[in-house]
N, C-alpha and C positions, 0 to 999 in steps of 0.2 A: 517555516514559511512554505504555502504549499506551491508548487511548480505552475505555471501558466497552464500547462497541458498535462490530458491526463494520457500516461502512457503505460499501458498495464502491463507491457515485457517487462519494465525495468519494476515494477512494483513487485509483480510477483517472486522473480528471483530472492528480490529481497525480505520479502516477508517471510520466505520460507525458511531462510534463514534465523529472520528472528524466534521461528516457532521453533524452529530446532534447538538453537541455545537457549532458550525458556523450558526446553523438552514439557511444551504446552500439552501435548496429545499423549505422555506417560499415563496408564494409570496407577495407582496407589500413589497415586500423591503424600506424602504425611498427614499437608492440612486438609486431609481429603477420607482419612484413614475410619471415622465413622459416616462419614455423607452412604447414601444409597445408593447400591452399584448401579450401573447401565452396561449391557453387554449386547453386541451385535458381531456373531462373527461373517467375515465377507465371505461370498458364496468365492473360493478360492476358483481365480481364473487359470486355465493354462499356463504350466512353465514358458508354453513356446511362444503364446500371444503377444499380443500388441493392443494398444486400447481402442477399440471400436463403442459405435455409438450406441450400442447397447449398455457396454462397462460404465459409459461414461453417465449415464441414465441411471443408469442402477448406484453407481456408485456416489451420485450427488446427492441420492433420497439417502442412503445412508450418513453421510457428513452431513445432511442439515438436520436432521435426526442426532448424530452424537455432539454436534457443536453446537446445538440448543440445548442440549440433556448437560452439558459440559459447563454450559451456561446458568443452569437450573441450579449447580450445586452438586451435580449428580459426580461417581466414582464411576470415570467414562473407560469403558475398556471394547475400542473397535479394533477385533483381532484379523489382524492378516496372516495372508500368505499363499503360496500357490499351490497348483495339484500338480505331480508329476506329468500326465497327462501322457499315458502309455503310448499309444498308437502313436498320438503327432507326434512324441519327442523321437521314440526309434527310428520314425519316417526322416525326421530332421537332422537325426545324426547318419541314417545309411545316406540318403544323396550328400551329404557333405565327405563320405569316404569316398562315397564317387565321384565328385569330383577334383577331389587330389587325386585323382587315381590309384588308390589306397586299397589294401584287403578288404573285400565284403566281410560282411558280418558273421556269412557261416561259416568261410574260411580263417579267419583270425579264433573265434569260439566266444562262448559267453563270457566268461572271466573279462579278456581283453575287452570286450566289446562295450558291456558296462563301465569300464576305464576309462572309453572315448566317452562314453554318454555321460558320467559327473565331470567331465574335462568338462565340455560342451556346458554342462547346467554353470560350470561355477564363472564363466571366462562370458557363456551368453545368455544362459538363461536367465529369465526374471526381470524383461527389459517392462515389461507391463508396467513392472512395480514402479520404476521410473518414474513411468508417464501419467500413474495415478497419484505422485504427490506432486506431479505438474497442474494436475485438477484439482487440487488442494486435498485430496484427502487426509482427517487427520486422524490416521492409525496408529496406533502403540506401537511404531515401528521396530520397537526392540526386542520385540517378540513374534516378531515375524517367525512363522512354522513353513513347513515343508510335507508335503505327504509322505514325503520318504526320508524324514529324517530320523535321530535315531528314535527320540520318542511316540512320536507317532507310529512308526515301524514297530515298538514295542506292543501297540494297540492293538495294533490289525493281528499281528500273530496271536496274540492273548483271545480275543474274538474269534477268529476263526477257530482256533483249538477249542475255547469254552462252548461255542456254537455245536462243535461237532460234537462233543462229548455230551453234549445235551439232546443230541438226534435231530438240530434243527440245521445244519448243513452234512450235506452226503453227497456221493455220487451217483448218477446215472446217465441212460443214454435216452436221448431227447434230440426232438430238433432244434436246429439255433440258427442264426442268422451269420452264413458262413462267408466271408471275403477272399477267394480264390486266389486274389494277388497276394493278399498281406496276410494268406496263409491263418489265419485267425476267426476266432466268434468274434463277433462285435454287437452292442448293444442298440436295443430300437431306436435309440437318438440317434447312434452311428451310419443310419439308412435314410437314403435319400430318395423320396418315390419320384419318378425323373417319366413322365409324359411322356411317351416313346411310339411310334410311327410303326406296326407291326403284322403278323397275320394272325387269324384264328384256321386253325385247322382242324376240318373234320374228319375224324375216323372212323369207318365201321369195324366191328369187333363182332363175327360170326357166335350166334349161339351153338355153344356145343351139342344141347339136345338136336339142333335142326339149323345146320349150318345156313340153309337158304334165309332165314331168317337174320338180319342185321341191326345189332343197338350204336347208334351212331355218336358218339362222344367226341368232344368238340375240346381243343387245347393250346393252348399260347406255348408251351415247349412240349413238341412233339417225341424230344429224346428222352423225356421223364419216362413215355409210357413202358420203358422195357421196365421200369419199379411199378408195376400197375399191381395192386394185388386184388381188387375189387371194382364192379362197376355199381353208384349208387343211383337209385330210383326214389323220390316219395311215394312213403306208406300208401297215401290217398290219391298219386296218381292213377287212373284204372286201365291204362293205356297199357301199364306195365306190369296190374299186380298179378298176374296171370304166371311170369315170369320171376317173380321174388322166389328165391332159393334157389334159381338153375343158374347155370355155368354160361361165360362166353372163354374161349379158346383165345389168350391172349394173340394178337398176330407176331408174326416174326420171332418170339418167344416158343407160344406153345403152349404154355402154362395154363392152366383152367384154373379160373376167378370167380367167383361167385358174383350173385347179383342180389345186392344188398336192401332193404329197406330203409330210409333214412332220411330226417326233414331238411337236413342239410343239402339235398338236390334239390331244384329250382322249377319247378315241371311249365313256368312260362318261359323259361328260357332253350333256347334248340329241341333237342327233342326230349328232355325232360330227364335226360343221363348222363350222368358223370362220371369222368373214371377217376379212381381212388387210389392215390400218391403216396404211402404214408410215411415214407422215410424224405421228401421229398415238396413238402406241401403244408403248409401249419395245421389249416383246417381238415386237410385228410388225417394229420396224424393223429386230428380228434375223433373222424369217423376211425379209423383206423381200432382204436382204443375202444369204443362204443360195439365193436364188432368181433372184437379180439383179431383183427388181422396182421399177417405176416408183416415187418419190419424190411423192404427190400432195399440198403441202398447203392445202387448203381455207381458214384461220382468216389474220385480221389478227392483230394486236400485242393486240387488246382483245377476242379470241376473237369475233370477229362473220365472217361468212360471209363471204369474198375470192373470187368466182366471175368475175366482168367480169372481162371480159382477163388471166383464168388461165390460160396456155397449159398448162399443165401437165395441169389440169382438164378444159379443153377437146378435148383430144387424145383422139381416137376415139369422144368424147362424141357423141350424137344421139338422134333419137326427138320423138315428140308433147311426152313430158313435160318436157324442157331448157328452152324457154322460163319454163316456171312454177317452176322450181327455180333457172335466172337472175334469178328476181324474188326469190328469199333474198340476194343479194350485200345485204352491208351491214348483212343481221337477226344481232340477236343467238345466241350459241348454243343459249339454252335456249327461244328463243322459234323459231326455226327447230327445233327439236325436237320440239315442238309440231306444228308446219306438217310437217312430214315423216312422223309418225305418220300423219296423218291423208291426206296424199298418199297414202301404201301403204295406208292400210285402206279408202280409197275405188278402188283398185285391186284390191283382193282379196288382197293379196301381206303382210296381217300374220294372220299363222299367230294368233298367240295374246299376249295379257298377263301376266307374272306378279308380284306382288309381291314386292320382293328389298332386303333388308338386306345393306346392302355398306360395304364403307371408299371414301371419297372423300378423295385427295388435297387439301388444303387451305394457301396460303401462310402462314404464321402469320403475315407481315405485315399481307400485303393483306387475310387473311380469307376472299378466295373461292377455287372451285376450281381447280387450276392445271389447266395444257393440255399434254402431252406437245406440244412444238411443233418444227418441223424450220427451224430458222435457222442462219445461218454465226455460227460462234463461235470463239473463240483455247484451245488444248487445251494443255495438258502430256503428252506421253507418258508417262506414268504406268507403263505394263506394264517401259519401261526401267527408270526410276528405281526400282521397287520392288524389282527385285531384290536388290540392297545392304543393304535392310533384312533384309530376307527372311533372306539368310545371317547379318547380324548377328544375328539373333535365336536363329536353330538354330545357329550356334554358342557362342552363350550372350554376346557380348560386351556385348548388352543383354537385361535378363529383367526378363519379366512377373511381379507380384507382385498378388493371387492369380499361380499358374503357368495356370490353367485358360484364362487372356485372351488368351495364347498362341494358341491353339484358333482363337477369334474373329479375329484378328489374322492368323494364315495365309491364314483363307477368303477374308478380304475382301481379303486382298493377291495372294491367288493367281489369282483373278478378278478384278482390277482392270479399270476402264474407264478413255478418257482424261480428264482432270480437265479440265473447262470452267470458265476462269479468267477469262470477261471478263460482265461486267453493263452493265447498261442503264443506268445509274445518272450523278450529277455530282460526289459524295461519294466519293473515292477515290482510289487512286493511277491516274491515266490512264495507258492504255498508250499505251508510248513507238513508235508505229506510222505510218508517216505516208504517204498513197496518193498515185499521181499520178496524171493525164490519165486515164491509161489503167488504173486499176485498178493498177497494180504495186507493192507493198508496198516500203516501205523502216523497215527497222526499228535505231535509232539510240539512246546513252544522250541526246540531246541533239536539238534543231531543227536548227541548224547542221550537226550532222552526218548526219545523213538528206538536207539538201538537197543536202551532196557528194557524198555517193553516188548521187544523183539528177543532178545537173549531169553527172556521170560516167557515169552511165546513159544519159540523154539527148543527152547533148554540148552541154548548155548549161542555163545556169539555169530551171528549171522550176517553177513553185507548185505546194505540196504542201498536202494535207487531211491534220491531225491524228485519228486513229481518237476518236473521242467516247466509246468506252466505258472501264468503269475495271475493275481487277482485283477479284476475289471479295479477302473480307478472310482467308480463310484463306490465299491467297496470300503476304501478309506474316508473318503469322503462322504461316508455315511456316519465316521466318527469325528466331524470335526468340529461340533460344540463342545465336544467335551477330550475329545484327543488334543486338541491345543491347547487345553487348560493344566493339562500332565498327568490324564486318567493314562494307566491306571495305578497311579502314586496317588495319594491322597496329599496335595498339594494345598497351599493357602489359596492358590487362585481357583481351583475347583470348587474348594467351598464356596471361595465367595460369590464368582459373577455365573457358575449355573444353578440354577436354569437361564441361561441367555434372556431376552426381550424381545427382539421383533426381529425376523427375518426377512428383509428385499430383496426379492430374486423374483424371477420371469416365471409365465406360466408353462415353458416348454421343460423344465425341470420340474414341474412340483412331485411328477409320482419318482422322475430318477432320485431323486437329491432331494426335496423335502419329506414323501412319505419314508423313506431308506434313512435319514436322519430320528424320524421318530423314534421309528421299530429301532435302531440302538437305542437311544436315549432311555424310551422306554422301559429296555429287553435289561440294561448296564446301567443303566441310573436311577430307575425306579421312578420317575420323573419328565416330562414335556422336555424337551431343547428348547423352548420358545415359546411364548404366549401368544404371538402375533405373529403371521404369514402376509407379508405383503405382498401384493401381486402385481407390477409392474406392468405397462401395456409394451408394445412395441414402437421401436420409432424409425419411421415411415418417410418415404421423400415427401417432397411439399405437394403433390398428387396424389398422396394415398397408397403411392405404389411399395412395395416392400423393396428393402436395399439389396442389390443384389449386383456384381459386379458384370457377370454378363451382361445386364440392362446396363451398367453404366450410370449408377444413379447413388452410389456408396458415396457418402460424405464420410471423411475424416475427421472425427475432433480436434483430430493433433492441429492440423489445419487451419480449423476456427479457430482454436488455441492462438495459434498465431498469428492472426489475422484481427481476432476484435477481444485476445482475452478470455484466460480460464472462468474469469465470472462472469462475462456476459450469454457465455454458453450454459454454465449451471443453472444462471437465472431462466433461460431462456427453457431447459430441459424442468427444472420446476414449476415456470409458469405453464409450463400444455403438458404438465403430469394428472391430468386429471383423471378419477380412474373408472378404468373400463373404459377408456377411449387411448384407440393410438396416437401415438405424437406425429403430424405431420411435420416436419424439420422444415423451415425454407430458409436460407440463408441471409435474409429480409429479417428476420425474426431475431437470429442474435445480432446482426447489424440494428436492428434497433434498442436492444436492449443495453448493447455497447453504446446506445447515444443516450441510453438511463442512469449508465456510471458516468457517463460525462456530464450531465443533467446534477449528480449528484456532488459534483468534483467541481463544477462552476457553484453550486450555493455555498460548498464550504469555502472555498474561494471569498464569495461573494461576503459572508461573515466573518472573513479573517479582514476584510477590505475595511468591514464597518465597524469593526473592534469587539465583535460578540467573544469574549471571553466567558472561560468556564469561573463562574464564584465559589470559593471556599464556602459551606454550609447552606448553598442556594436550596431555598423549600420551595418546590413547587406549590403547593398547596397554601403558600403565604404571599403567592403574587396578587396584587391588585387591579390592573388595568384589564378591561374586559380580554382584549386581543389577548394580554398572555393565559390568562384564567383559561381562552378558548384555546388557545394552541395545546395548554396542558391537557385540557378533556380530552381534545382530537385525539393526543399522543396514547393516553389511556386507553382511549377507544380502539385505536388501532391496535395497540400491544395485546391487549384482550382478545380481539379479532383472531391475531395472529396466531397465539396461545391453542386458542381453540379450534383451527383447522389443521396445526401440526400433531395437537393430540389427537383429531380423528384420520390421522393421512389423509387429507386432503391439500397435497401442495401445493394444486394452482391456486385454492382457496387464499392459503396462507401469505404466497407470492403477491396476489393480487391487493391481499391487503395492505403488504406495504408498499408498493407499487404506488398503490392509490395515495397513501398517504404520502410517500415519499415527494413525486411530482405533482399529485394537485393541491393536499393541503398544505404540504408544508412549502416547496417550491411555487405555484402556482398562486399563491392565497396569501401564506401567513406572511413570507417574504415581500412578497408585491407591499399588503398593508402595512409593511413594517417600515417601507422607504420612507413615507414621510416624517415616521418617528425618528428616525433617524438623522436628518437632516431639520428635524424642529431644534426649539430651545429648549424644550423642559428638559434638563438633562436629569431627572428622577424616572421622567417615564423611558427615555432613553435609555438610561441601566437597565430599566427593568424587563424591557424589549432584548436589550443584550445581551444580557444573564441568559434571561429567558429560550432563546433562538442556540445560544451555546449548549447549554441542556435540552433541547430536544435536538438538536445534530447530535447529543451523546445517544438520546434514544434511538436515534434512527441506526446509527452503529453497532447495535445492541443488535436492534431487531434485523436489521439486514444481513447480522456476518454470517448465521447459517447458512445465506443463501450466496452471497457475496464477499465473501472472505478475506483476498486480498487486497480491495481497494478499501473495504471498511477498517481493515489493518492499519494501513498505510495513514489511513485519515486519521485513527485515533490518539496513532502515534505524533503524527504531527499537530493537530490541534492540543495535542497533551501538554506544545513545548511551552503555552502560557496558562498561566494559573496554577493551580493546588497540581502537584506531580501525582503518576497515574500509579495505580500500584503492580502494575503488572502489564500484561498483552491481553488482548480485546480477546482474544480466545479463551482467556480464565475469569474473566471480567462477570460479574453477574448480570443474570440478566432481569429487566426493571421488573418491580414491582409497584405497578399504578394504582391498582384497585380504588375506588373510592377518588380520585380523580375527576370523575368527567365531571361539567361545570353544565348544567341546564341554562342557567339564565344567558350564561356568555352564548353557550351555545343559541341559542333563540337569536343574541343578536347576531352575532357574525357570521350566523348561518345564514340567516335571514339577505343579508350583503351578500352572499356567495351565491346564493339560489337566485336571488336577482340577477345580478351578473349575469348572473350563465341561462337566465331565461329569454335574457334580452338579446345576450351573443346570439342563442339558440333560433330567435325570430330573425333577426338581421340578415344569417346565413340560409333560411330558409326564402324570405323575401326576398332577396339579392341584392338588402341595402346596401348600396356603396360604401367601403370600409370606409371612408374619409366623411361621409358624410353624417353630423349630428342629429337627433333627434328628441324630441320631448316625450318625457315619462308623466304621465297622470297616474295619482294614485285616486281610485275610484273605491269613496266609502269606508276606507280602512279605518284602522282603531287609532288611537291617539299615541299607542307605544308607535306603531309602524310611522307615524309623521315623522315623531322625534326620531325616530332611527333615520329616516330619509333626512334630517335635516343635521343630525351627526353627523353621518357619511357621505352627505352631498358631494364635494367635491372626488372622494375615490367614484362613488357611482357616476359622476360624470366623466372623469378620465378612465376607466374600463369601464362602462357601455357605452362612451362616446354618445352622451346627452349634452343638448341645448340648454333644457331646463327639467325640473321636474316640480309638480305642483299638483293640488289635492280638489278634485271633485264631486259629486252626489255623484255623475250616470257620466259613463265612457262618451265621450264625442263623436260623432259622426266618423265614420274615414277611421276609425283608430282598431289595431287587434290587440285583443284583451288576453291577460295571459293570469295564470291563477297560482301566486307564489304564498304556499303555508296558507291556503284559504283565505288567501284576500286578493282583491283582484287590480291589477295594476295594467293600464295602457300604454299603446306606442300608435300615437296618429302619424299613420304613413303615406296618409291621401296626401298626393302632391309630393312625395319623397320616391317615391316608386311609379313606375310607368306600370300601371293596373294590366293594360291589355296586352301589352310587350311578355309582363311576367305570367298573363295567364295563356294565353301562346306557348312559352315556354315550361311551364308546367304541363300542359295540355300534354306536350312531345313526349316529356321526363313523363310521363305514366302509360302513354302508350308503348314507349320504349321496354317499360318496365313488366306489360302484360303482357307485349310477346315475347320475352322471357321466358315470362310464368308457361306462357302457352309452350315454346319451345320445348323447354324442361318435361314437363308434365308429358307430353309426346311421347318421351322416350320412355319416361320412368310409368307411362300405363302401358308401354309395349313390351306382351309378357316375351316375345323373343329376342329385344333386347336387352332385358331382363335377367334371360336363360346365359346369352353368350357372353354379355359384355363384364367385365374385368370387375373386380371388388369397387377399386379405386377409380374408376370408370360412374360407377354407378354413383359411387358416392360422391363424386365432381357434382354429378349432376345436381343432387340433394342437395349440396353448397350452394349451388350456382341457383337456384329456386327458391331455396330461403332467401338468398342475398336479396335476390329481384322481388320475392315479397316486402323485405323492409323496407327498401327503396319504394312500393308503390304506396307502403300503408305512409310515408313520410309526404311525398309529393301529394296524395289525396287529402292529410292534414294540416299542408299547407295553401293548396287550394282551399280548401275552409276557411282559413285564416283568410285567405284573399277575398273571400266573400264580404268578410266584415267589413273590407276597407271599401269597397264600394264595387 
């Protein structure tokens, strides 16, 4: 018996339950042991995370994705797990010694330190995983992996060795994106470009052939210029080519720089010269390379001034001013920036100030600004391995879904640089690297065997130093289609579910995490990770605005979790998944979806009330009475619908489908005309009404549990408790097969009753007939099916459209608006039912209201500097707020027509 009210805390706990003791979401089931695999593994969140609306997004398209495939018959394997997640775990375990007041990190040593950190993973890490089977997902949870576990760990050393030995990872010294607090490289996703309030300063830089002569160079860190090893000019500036090949005398340095040709200077910008960075600068250290010029870098590890015994620096360096610019060794960066201004503007040599709003690269760990830095680091040839993708993609063996990501995904593979795989870090997999005496790298899966190839190298046993730095974590998580499977064992689960199927993940990952997925795949498998890349929009407050806790405008799932239900938020996250559109979130939106599981919870209700039990051997396809023949097509129809928007990912499609059917045909329609059956006397068509209405609440359980899971659980279990026992949990349940189903004729009629209805509602609410008040239906000219239908149905079409009477003419009467239902034309005389001039009055308002809208909107949106300044989400209000007031005017204008008719 189902409960009066629906309360989704107490359902979900308990379903989850029952999924668990069913161990529903195992793969390899036995009776599952030939069916077709399905594999999707989760883009592995943060050990340190918590679920945000992102996860919660991403992870719903995948559960209605494996609990539909799960339903098909398919051999479901959604593999979890998390990534250690280097930076934030270390960050999470040093402030936690600091606040016990505990040994830092450097002083206790690595050994210990890693001790506190798998303390930390096993006692806190992995609360995510929690709160993602609070969202229902239903993962092979038994096989939950780790990036740092021992198999996995197996991978990544096996890879990196085979890579190296194959000359496709090496070292060298490059620039990289240096975090001065957290002492570390970090990765382009790891940067933050942070809008910053700042100056541009101009320097002159004397030419050495003719000091009176000045090339004026303009720069946002003024303390970079003691690394200047070049000033660039365009080839085709003429202002300058006079000057290509000669020298400027660095200032305060001394140093003589050449002056370079190069398209990478800007000649409408300042005075059309740039000075050249290239330890210091990413694009300089491209001219840099173009030019073959000196490598100079000035900065320590904590971005403070390295000058004392810089040979680098010191080479060709001279002059008065060297000593006082020797007394920077050791100053910070910003505070040597300081002292350097003022060095050149007591020399004469700063042209000018200007105030300048710029982006400033920021660690999102550390918080401060990062430092283009020039250090030796461990690389992936990346321009090799991309290749492989590259073809897969253009020859379609994996596609982008949007297609457009395609686009994005060439540029950045076609330009690839090499991937900087190693950090500064104690959290991570260490590379397996080991040096000797002399510098000479020996790269080994093991200690023991590096030192053999050392004793062989040397000719005798030799101590070796372990390389101290660890891999970036996208490194491993480059192998996790096939590292969770038990590569590199040749396992039953590796044969069987890779190549994976479809991956869900965001478009801010696809070059970290989906091209770097391929190139293994690829490189180690011979093989795609996946045939399908899905691409996820973002989700957005109900403004458009992007989540962001400064703004104060971060929704919680957990939140909504609690408040209206794990399903009426997933519904809610599939219904506005449409793709290539962000999800604007409003908290309107799962509060009404939560009034869709209650909508659902009151019809099953309403059929346990009226005795719809499930029949042992009930054939749809042998019901008699038109209403169920119709309900059955509908159901068909829908399932087919549904089918075919999940096969193209298109969610809200899919959503929407059963949406539709769930409250207007089957709630709305078939229930409404089912009351009188139900309370007549033939008690044949009564069964067959109840049978009938009992098997399509099965199909709607069916169709809604990918999207709604635990209440359709809960329902099926409980409707289960009369009639034929169920065989199992709705989760392993199959899902229908309708085909051949839909009923034309029923359809014709009960369609026919429904589109009426709702043409009649649709004039009422436009006229502003009084809901109370009755009116007369003419039917004008129709065929002789449509009488007998109207005279079937007479009494439904009089209690929902609230008719008088309805009756059959040649030509509409005087005073009546004529409406066109299936091409036949049926009237509503409203002369004398409506006050004509009150309602055209009122419409008259309702359209001007609605044009200066239009007018408003349109204002801004052709104002190109409103345009220029105003906000994404801004812009795009506006757009809402313009179409709104268009349909509103194209409505009120076509019911003023209508008003015409009546007089």
């Amino acid at each position: 018996m189902l409960e009066k009210t629906y309360t989704p805390k107490d359902i979900e706990a308990r379903m989850s339950a029952v999924w668990e003791k069913a161990e529903a979401f195992r793969a390899g089931r036995p009776e599952r042991v030939a069916a077709e695999p399905f594999c999707i593994v989760i883009p592995p969140p943060n050990v340190t995370g918590s679920l945000h609306m992102g996860h919660a997004l991403n992870n719903t398209l995948q559960d209605v994705l494996c609990r539909y495939e799960r339903m098909r018959g398919k051999d479901v394997l959604w593999q979890p797990g998390t990534d250690h997640a280097g930076i934030a775990t270390q960050m999470v375990v040093e402030r936690k010694l600091a606040a016990e007041n505990r040994t830092d990190r450097r002083t206790m040593g690595r050994e210990a330190f890693l001790k506190e950190v798998w303390a930390w993973k096993e006692t806190s890490g992995g609360t995510i995983t929690n709160q993602l089977r609070r969202l229902g997902a239903s993962c092979d949870w038994s096989r939950e992996r780790f990036t740092m576990d021992e198999g996995l760990s197996k991978a990544v050393v096996k890879v990196f060795v085979d890579l190296y030995r194959q000359g496709l990872i090496y070292k060298d010294k490059r620039l990289v994106n240096w975090d001065p607090k957290l002492l570390t490289a970090i990765s382009d996703l790891e940067v933050v470009q942070t809008e910053m309030r700042g100056k541009l300063w101009y320097f002159d830089y004397p030419l050495a052939e003719d000091p009176a002569v000045k090339v004026t160079v303009a720069t946002t860190r003024p303390e970079t210029m003691l690394g200047d090893t070049a000033v660039a000019v365009h080839p085709d500036d003429e202002r300058w080519q006079p000057y290509i090949g000669k020298h400027v005398r660095l200032p305060l340095v001394g140093r003589l720089i050449p002056i370079v040709a190069d398209a990478y200077s800007d000649p409408e910008k300042g005075s059309g010269a740039v000075k050249i960075t290239p330890a210091h600068d990413f694009n300089d250290f491209e001219v840099g390379k173009r030019h073959n010029l000196p490598q100079i870098n000035i900065f320590d590890v904590e971005a403070r001034l390295a000058l004392a015994g810089n040979e680098d620096f010191l080479a060709g360096a001279e002059g008065a001013d060297l000593e006082a610019v020797l007394a920077l060794d050791g100053v910070d960066r910003f505070e040597a920036r300081k002292r350097i201004v003022a060095m050149m503007e007591e020399r004469g040599l700063l042209a000018r100030i200007e105030d300048h709003l710029h982006m400033v690269p920021h660690g999102d760990r550390g918080g401060v600004p990062v430092e283009p830095f020039l250090t030796d680091q461990w690389y992936v040839d990346a321009k090799t391995l991309a290749e492989a993708p590259l073809k897969a993609v253009r020859e379609g063996r994996t596609a982008f879904v949007p297609k457009n990501w395609e686009k994005t995904f060439f540029e950045w593979m076609e330009n690839i640089q090499p991937w900087c795989v190693s950090r500064q870090l104690w959290w991570g997999h260490q590379i397996p690297a080991w040096y000797g005496p002399d510098g000479r790298v020996f790269v080994a899966p093991t200690a023991a065997e590096a030192e053999a190839e050392a004793a062989e190298h040397y000719g005798a046993p030799t101590a070796l130093t372990r390389d101290e730095d660890v891999l970036d974590t996208w490194f491993s998580s480059a192998l996790w289609p096939f590292s969770t499977l038990g590569w590199p064992d040749e396992t039953p689960e590796l044969k069987r579910y890779y190549q994976t199927d479809v991956l869900v993940t965001g478009f801010d990952i696809i070059f970290f995490w989906v091209a770097r997925m391929m190139m293994m795949g690829l490189h180690f498998m011979q093989e795609e990770p996946f045939h399908t890349v899905y691409i996820h929009a973002l989700v957005r407050d109900e403004k458009g605005a992007k989540m962001s806790k400064s703004k104060g405008n971060v929704i919680d799932p957990l939140d909504l979790i609690d408040q209206f239900g794990a399903d009426a938020l997933r519904f809610t996250l599939a219904a506005m998944a449409a793709q290539g559109r962000d999800i604007k979130l409003a908290t309107s939106r799962v509060e009404g979806y939560r009034n869709f599981a209650t909508k659902l919870w009151n019809a099953a209700r309403f059929c346990e009330i009226n005795e719809c039990r499930r029949v042992a051997g009930f054939d749809p396809a042998a019901v008699r009475s038109t209403l169920a023949r119709w309900i059955v097509g509908e159901t068909a129809k829908a399932i087919g619908e549904t089918e075919a928007a999940i096969g193209a990912y298109k969610f809200n499609e899919a959503a929407g489908a059963v949406y539709r059917f769930v409250w207007n045909v089957f709630c709305d329609w078939f229930l409404e005309f089912a009351k009188p059956v139900f309370t007549g006397a033939d008690e044949e068509a009564k069964a067959e009404i109840r049978a009938t209405a009992a098997w399509t609440l099965d199909q709607i359980l069916k169709m809604l549990h990918p999207f709604m899971p635990f209440i359709t659980e809960e329902l099926w279990s409980v409707t289960g408790e009369a009639g034929p026992a169920r065989e199992g949990v709705l989760a392993l349940a199959a899902w229908p097969q309708l085909a051949g189903l839909e009923n034309g004729e029923a359809e014709a009629e009960i369609g026919w009753l429904v589109d009426t209805v709702q043409a009649i509602r649709s004039v009422r609410a436009e006229m502003n007939v009084a809901p109370g008040a009755q009116v007369p239906l003419v039917l004008v000219g129709v065929s002789e099916a449509t009488v007998a239908r109207a005279r079937r149905y007479g009494d439904l079409l009089n209690r929902l459209a609230r008719l008088s009477e309805i009756s059959t003419v040649a030509a509409a009467p005087k005073g009546s608006v004529q409406l066109v239902v299936r091409g036949e034309t049926v009237a509503l005389p409203l002369a004398g039912v409506i006050d004509v001039a009150a309602e055209s009055q009122r419409l008259a308002k309702a359209l001007k209201e609605a044009e200066g809208d239009i007018a408003r909107c349109d204002a801004k949106l052709n104002n190109a500097n409103f345009m220029a300044r105003a906000a994404e989400e801004v812009i795009e209000e506006q757009r809402e707020k313009r179409e709104e007031a268009a349909e509103r005017k194209a409505k009120v204008e076509a019911a003023l027509a209508r008003l015409k008719e009546v007089g």
